[in-house]
DSSP file (Angstrom, degrees, kcal/mol; ACC not computed):
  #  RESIDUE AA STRUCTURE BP1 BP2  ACC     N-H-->O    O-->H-N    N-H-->O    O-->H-N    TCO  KAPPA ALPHA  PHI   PSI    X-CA   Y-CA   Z-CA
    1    1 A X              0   0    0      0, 0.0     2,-0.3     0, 0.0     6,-0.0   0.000 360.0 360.0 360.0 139.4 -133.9   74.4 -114.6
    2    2 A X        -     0   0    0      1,-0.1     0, 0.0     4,-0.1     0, 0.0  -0.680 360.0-126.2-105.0 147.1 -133.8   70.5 -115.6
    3    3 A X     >  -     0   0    0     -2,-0.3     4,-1.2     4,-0.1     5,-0.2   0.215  29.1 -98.0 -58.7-172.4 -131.0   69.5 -118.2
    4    4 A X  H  > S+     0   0    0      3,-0.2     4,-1.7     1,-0.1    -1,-0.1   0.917 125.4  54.8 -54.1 -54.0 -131.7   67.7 -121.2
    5    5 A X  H  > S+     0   0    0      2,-0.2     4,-0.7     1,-0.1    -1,-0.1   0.901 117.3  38.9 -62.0 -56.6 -131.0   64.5 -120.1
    6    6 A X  H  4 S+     0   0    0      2,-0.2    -2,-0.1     1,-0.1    -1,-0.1   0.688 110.6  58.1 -66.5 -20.2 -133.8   65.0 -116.9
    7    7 A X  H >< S+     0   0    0     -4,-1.2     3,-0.8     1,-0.2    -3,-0.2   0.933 109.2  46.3 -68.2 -78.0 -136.4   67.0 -119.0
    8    8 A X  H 3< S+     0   0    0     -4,-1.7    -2,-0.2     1,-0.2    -1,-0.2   0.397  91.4  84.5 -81.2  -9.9 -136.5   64.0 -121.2
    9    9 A X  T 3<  +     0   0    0     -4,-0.7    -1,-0.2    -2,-0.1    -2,-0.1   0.559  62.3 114.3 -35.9 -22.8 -136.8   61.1 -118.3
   10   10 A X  S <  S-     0   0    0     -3,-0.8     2,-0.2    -4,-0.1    -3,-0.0  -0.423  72.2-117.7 -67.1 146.1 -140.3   61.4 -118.0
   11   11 A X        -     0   0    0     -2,-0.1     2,-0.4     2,-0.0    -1,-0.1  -0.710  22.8-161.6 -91.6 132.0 -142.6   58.3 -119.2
   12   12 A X        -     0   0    0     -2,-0.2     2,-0.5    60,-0.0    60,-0.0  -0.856  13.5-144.7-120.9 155.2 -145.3   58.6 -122.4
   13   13 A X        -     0   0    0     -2,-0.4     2,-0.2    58,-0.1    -2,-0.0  -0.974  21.5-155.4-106.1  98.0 -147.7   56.1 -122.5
   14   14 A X        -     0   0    0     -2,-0.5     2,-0.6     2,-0.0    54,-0.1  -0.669   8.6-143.4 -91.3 157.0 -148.7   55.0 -126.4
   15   15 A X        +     0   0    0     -2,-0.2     2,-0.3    52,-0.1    -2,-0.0  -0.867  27.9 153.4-129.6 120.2 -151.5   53.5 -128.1
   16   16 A X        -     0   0    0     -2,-0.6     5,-0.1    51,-0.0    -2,-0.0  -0.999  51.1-101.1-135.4 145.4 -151.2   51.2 -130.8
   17   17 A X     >  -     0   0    0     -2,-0.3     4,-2.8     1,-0.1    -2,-0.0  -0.115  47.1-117.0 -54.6 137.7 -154.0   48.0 -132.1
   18   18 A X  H  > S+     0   0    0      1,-0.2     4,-4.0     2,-0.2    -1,-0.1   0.959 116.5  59.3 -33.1 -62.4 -152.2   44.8 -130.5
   19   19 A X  H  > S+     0   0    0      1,-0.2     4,-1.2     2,-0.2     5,-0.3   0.907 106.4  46.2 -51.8 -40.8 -151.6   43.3 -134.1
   20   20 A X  H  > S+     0   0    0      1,-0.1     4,-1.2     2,-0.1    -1,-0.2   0.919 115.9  49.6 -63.9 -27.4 -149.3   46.8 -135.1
   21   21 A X  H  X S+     0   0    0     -4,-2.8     4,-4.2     2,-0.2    -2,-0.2   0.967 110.7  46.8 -58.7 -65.6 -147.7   46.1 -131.6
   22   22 A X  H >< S+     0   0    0     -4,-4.0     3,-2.8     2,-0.3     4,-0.4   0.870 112.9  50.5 -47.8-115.6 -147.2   42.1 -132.7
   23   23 A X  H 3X S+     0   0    0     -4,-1.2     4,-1.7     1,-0.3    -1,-0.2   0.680 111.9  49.3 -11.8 -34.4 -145.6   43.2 -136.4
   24   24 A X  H 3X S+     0   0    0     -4,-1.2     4,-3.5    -5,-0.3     5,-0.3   0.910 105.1  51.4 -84.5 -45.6 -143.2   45.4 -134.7
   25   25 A X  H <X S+     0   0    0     -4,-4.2     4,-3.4    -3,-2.8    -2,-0.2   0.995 122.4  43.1 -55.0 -48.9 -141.7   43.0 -131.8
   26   26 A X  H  > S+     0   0    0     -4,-0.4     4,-3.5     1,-0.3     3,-0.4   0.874 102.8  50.7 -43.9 -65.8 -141.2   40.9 -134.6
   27   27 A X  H  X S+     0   0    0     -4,-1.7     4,-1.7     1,-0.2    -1,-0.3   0.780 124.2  38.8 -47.2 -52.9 -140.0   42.7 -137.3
   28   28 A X  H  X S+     0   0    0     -4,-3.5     4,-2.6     2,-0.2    -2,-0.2   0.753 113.7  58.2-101.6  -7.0 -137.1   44.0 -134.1
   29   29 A X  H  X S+     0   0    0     -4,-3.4     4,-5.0    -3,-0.4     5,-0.3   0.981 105.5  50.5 -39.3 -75.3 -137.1   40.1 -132.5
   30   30 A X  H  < S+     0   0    0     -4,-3.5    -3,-0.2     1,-0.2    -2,-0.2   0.828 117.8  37.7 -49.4 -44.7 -135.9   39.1 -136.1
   31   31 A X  H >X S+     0   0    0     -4,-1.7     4,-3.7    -5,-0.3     3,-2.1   0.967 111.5  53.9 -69.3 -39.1 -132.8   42.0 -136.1
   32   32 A X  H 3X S+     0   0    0     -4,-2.6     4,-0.8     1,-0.3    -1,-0.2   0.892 112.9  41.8 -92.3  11.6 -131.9   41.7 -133.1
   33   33 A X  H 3X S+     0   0    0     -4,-5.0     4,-0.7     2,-0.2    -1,-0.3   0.411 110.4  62.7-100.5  31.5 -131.3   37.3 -133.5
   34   34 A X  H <> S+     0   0    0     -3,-2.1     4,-0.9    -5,-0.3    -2,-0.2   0.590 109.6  33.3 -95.7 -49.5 -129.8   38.2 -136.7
   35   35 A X  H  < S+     0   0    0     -4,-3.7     4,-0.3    12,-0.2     5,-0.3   0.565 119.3  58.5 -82.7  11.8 -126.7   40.4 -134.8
   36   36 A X  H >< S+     0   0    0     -4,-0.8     3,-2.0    -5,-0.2     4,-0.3   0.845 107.4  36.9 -56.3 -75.7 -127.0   38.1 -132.3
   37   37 A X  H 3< S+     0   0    0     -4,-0.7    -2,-0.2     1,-0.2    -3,-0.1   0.455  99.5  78.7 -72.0  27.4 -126.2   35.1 -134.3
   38   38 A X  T 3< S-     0   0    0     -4,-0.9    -1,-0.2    -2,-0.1    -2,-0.1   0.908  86.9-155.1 -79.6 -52.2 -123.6   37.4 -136.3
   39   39 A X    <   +     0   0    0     -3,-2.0     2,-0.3    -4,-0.3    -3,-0.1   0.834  69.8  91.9  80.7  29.6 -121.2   36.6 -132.9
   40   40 A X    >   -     0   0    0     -5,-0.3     3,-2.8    -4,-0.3     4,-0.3  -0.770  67.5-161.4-157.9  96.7 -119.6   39.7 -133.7
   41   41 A X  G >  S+     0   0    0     -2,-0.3     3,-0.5     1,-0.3     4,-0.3   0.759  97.8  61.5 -62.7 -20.6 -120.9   43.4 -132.1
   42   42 A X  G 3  S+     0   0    0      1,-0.3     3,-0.4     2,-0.1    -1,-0.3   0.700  98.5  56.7 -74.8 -20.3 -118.9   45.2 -135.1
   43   43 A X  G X  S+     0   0    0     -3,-2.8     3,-2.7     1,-0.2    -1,-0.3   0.637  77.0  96.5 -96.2  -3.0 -121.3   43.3 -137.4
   44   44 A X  G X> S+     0   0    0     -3,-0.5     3,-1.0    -4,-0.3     4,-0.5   0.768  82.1  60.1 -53.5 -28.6 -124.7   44.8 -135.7
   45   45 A X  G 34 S+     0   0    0     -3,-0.4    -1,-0.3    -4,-0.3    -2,-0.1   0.702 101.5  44.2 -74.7  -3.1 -124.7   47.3 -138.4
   46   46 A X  G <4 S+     0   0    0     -3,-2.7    -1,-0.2     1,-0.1    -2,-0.2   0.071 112.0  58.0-114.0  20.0 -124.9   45.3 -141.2
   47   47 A X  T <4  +     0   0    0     -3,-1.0     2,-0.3    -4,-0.1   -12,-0.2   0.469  59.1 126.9-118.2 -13.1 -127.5   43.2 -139.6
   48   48 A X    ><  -     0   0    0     -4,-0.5     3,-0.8   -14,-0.1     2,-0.2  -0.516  52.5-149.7 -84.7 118.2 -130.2   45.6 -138.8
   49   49 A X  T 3  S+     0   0    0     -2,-0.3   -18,-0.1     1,-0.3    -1,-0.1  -0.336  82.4  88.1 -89.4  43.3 -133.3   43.7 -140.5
   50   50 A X  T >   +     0   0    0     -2,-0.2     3,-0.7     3,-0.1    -1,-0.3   0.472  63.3  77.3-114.5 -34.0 -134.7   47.4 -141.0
   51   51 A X  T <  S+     0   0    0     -3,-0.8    -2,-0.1     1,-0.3     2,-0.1   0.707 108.0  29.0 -65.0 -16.2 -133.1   48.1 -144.3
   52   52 A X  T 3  S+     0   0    0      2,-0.0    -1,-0.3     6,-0.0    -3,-0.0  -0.437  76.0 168.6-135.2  55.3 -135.8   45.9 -146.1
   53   53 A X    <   -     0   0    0     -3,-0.7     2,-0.2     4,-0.1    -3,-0.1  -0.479  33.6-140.2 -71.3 160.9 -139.6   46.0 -143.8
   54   54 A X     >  -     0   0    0      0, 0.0     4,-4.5     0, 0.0     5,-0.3  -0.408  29.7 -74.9-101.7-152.2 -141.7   44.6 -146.0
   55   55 A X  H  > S+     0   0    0      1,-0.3     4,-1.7    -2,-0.2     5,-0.1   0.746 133.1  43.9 -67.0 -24.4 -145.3   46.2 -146.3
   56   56 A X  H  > S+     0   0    0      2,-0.2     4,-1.4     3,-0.1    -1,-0.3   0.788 121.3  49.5 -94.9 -17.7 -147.3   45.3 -143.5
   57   57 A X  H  > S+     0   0    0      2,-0.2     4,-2.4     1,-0.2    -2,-0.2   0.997 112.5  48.3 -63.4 -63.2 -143.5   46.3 -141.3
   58   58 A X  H  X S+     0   0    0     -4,-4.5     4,-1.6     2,-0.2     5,-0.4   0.932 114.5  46.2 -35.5 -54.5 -143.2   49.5 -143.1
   59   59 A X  H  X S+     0   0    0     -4,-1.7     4,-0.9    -5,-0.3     5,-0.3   0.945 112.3  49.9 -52.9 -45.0 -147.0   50.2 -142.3
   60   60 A X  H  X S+     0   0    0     -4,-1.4     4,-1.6     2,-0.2    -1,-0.3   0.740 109.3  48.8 -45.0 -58.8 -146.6   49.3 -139.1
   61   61 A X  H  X S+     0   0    0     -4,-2.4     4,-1.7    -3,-0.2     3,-0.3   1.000 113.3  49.7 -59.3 -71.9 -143.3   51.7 -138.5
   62   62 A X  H  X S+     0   0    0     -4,-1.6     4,-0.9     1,-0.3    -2,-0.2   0.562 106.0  56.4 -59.7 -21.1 -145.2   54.7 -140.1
   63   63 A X  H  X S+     0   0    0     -4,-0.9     4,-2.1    -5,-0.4    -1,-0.3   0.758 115.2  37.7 -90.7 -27.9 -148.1   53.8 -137.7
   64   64 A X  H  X S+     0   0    0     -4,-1.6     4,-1.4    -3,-0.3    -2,-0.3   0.748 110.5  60.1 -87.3  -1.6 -145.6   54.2 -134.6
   65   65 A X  H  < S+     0   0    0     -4,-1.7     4,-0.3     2,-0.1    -3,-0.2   0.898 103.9  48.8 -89.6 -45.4 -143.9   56.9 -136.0
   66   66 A X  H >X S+     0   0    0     -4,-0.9     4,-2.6    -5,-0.2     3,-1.0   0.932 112.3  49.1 -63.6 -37.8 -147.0   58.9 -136.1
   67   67 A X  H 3X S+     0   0    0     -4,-2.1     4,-3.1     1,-0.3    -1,-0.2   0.900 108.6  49.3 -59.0 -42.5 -147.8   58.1 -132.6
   68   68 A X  H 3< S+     0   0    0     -4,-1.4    -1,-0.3     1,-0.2    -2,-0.2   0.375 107.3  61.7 -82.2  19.7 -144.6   58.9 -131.1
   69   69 A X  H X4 S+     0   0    0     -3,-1.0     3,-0.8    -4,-0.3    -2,-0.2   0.754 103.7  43.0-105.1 -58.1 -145.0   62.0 -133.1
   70   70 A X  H 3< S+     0   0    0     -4,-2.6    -2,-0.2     1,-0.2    -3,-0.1   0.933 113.2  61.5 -56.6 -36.8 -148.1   63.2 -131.3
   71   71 A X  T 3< S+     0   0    0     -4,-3.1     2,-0.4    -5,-0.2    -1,-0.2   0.487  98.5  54.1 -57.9 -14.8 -146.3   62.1 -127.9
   72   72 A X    <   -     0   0    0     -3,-0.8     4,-0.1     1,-0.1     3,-0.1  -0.996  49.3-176.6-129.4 132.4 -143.5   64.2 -128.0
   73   73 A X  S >  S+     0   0    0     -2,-0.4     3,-1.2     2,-0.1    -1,-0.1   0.562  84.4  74.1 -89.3 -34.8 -143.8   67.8 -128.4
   74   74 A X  G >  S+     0   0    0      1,-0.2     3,-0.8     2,-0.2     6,-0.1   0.688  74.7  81.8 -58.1 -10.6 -139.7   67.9 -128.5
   75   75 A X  G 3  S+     0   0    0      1,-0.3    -1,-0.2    -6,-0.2     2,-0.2   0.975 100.0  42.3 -55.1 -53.4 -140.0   66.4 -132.2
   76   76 A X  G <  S+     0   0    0     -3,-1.2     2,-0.3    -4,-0.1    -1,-0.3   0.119  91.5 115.4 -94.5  32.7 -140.6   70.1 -132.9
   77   77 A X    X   -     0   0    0     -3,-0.8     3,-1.1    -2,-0.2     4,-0.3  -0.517  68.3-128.6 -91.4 153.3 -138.1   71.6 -130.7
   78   78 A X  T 3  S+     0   0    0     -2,-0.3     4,-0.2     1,-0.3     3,-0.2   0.952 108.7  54.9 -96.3 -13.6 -135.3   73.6 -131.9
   79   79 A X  T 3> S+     0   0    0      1,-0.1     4,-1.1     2,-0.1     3,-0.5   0.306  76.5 115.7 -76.2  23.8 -132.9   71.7 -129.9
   80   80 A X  H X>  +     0   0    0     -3,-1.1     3,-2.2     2,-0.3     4,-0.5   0.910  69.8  53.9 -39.1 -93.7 -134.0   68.4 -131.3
   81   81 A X  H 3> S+     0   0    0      1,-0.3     4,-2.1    -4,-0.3    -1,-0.3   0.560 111.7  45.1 -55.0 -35.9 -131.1   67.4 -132.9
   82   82 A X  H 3> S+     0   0    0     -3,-0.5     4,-3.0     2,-0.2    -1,-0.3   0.796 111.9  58.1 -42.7 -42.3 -129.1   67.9 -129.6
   83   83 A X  H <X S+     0   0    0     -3,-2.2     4,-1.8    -4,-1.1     5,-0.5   0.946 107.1  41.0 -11.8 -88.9 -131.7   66.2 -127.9
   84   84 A X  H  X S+     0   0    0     -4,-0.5     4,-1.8     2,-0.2     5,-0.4   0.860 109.9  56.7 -60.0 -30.4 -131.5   63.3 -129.8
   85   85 A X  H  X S+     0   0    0     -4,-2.1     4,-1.1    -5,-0.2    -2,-0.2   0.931 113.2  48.2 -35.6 -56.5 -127.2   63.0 -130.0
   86   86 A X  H  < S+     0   0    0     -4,-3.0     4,-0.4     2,-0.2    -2,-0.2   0.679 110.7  47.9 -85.8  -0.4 -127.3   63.1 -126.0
   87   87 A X  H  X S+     0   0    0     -4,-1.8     4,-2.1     2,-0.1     5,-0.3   0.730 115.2  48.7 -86.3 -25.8 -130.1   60.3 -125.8
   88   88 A X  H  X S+     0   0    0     -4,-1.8     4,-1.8    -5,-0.5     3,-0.4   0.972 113.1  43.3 -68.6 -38.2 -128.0   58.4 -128.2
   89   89 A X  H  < S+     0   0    0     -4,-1.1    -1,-0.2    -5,-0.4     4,-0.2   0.856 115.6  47.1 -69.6 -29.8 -125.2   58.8 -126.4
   90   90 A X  H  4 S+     0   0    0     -4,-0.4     4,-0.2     2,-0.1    -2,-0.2   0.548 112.4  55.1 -89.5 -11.3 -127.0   58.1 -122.9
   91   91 A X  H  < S+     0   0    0     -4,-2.1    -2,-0.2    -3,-0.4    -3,-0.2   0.616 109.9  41.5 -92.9 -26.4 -128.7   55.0 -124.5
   92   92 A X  S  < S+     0   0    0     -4,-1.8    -2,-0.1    -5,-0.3    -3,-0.1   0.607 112.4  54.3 -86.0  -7.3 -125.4   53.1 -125.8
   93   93 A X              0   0    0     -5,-0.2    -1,-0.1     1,-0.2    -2,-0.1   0.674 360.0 360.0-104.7   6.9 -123.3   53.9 -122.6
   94   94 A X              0   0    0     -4,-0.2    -1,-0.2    -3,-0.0    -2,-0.1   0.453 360.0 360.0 -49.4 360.0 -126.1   52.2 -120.3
């Protein structure tokens, strides 16, 4: 039986129009050379340009949020929230 961490390894393939694709690299370009030029890793939280999308970002989030919502069947799993704790945890200690 595969753990948590190996079930979830597998690669999904999404589809989104180029231009939501575009709005989004930006929209996480712009945060992450804002904690970059912060020079400080302690300040990455206060830096995260997310707190404010404007409208076409927001749309744009809500259109990848629906996609990765059809893509994962684990959204609805009842170990989700474990599920996501040990990918967070396996995604900062890479």
């Amino acid at each position: 039986m595969p753990t948590l961490s190996t079930a979830l390894d597998g690669q999904v393939t999404i589809s989104l129009p180029k231009g939501t694709l575009l709005v989004l690299f930006e929209l996480l370009a712009l945060s992450y050379d804002s904690w970059k030029r912060s020079g400080s890793p302690q300040l990455a939280e206060n830096t995260f340009v997310l707190l404010k999308p404007d409208a076409g970002e927001r749309t744009a989030l809500w259109d990848l949020e629906g996609v990765i919502e059809r893509a994962l069947p684990e959204i609805f799993a009842p170990d989700y929230k474990d599920l996501i704790g040990e990918w967070k945890q396996k995604l900062t200690s890479e």
